[in-house]
N, C-alpha and C positions, 0 to 999 in steps of 0.2 A: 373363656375369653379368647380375642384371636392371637395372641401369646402364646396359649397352650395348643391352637390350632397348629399353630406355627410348627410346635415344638413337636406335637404328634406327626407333621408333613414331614419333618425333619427324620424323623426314626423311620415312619412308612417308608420314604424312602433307600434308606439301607436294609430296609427289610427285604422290599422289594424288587430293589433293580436289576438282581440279577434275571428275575422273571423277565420283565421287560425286556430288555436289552439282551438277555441270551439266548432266551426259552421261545420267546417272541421275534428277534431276527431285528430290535432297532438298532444293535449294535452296530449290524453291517453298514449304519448310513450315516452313524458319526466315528470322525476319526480322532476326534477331541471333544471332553467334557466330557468322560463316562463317569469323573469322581463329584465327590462330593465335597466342600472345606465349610464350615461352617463359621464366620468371625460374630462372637458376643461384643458386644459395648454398650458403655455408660456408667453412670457412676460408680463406685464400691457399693460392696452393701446392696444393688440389686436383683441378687440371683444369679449370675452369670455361669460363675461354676458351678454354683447345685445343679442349671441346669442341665450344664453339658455333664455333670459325673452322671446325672438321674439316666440321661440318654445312653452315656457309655452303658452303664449298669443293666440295663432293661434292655441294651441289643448285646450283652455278654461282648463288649469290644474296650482294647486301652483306649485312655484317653491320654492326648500329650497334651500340656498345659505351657504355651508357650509367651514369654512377657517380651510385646511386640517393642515397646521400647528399647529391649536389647539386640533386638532384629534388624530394625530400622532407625535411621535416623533421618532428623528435619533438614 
C-alpha cells in the first residue's frame, strides 16, 4: 500500500544518501537539508512506533522516541 511505499522511501533513503550526496557530488549544491527527521501521527493504536522501531531495526540505527507534547507547547 503507499504506507509501506512510504515507509520503504523512508529506509532507501538512509540507506542510500550517502551514495548520492557523497559518492555522486549533490552534496556540493546544498548547504542545508542533508538530514533526514521523520514526524509519525495520528491516533494511538496506529502503528507509529512499530513503525519507526521496524525502520530503526532493518537500517541497524537507535531510535529516540521523543513525546512532542513535552517539547512543545500550544
Amino acid at each position: 500500500t503507499d504506507k509501506f511505499q512510504q515507509l520503504r522511501e523512508i529506509a532507501h533513503w538512509v540507506k542510500y544518501h550517502h551514495r548520492v550526496y557523497y559518492d555522486w557530488g549533490f552534496a556540493r549544491k546544498l548547504s542545508l537539508g542533508k538530514g533526514l527527521n521523520v514526524l509519525f501521527f495520528g491516533p494511538s493504536g496506529t502503528g507509529k512506533t512499530m513503525a519507526a522501531e521496524v525502520i530503526a531495526h532493518e537500517l541497524k540505527l537507535d531510535l529516540y522516541k521523543i513525546d512532542l507534547s513535552q517539547v512543545v507547547s500550544k
